[in-house]
N, C-alpha and C positions, 0 to 999 in steps of 0.2 A: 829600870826607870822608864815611866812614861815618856813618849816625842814628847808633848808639850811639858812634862816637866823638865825635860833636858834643855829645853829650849830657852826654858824662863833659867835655869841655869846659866845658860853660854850668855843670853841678855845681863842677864846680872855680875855675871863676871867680868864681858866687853866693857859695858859701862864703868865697872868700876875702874877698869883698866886706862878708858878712858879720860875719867874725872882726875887720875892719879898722875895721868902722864902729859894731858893737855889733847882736847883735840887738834890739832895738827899734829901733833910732836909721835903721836900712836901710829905705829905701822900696824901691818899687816900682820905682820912676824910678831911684835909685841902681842896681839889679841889671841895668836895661835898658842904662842907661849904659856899666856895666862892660864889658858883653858887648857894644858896640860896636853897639845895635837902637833903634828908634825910643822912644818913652816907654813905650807897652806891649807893645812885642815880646817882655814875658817870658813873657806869655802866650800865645804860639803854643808853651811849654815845660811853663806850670803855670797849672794853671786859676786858681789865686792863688799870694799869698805867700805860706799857711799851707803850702802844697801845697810849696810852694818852699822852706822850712824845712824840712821833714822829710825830703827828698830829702837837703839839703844837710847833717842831722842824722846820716842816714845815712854819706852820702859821707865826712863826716868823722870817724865809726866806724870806717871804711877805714881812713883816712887814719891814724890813730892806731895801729890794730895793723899796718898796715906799715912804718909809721916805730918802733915800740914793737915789739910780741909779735915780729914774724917777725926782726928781726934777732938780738931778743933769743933765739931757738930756736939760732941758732949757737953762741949763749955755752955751750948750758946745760952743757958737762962744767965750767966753771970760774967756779962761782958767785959769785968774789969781783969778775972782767970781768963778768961776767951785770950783776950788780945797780949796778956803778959804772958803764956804759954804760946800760943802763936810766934811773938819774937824767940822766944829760947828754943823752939823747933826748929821753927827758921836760920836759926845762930846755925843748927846740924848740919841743917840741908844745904848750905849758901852755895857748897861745890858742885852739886847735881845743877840746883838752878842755873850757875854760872855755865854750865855744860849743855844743856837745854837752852840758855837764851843764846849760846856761842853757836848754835847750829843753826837755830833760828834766824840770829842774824845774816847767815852766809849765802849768799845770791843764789850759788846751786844746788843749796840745799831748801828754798824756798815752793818750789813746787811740789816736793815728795813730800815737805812738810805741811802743805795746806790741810791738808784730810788729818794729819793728825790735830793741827790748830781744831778744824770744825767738831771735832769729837770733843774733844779738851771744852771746847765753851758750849757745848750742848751738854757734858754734864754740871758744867759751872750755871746755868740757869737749874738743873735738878738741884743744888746744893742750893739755889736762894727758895726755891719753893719748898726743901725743907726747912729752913731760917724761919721762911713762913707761917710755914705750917705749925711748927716747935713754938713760937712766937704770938697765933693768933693773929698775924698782921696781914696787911693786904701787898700780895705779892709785890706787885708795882710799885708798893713805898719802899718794900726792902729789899728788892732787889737791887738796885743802885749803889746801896750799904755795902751787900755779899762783896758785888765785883769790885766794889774800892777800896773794903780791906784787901781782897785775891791782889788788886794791883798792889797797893802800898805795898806787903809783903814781898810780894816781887821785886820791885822795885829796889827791898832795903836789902833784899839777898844778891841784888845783881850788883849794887852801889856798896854794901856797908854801911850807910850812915843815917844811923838812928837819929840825931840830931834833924835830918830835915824830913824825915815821914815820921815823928812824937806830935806834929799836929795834925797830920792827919790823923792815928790814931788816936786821938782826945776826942777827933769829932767823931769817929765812928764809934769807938765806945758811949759816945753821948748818946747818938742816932738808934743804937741797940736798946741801950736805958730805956729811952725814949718809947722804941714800940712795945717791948717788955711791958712797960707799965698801961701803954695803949689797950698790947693785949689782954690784961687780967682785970680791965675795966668793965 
């Protein structure tokens, strides 16, 4: 097996390992375990577990807009599939997200995380300029759409409760409709 296929393995395993067990609750021992290595063989991976966390904070950034944004880019001529496939992703994903925003929020994990942040929303502008594009509309009206479904979604995977982001999603689905029809004028 390829280094970086093994790599995108031990990421994939970590994380899950992760998601399963809480992060703080995950040792060291726990991730070595997982990945089937001796008590510190995670270390021939990552200098530590903080090292180990951010990877796997990444990986499941991936993880999130593959299983979320990219399928949801097929939807977009039919906003009302768009957004009720969105939520039943999102129902899948709630644990990764909960595991990504729990990193996110944590002080020392704030600086190693910037540069994953600025990647993350430098492809979140590529995904409204294909919205755009797909669309016929002008970036700058829909972009503000893109990133407010990206938030509300978030937001109902970190929270749960559908009850208070159903109005946001009515106006985004409305705002979609909207340039949709814009565009095929």
């Amino acid at each position: 097996m390829e280094n970086n296929e093994r790599r995108k393995e031990i990421l994939n395993t970590c994380l899950d390992t992760f998601i399963s067990k809480g992060l703080s609750e995950t040792t060291v021992r726990d991730l070595s375990t997982a990945l089937k290595l001796q008590s510190g063989g995670i270390y021939y991976w990552f200098k530590d577990k903080d090292e180990a966390v951010v990877a796997c904070a990444e990986e499941a950034a991936l993880r999130l807009e593959n299983s979320l944004i990219f399928p949801a880019l097929d939807d977009i001529r039919d906003p009302d599939r768009l957004m009720k496939q969105l939520k039943i992703r999102a129902d899948k994903m709630r644990p990764t997200m909960k595991f990504f925003a729990s990193v996110c929020a944590l002080a020392k994990y704030e600086e190693r995380m910037q540069p994953v942040l600025d990647r993350l929303a430098e492809r979140y502008e590529r995904y409204a300029q294909r919205f755009s594009e797909e669309s016929r509309c002008d970036f700058n009206e829909v972009a503000p759409y893109v990133y407010f479904a990206i938030t509300t979604i978030t937001d109902y995977m970190i929270f749960g409760e559908a009850k208070y982001i159903f109005p946001q999603i009515e106006l985004i689905k409305t705002a979609l409709k909207g340039f949709l029809r814009e565009g095929t004028e």
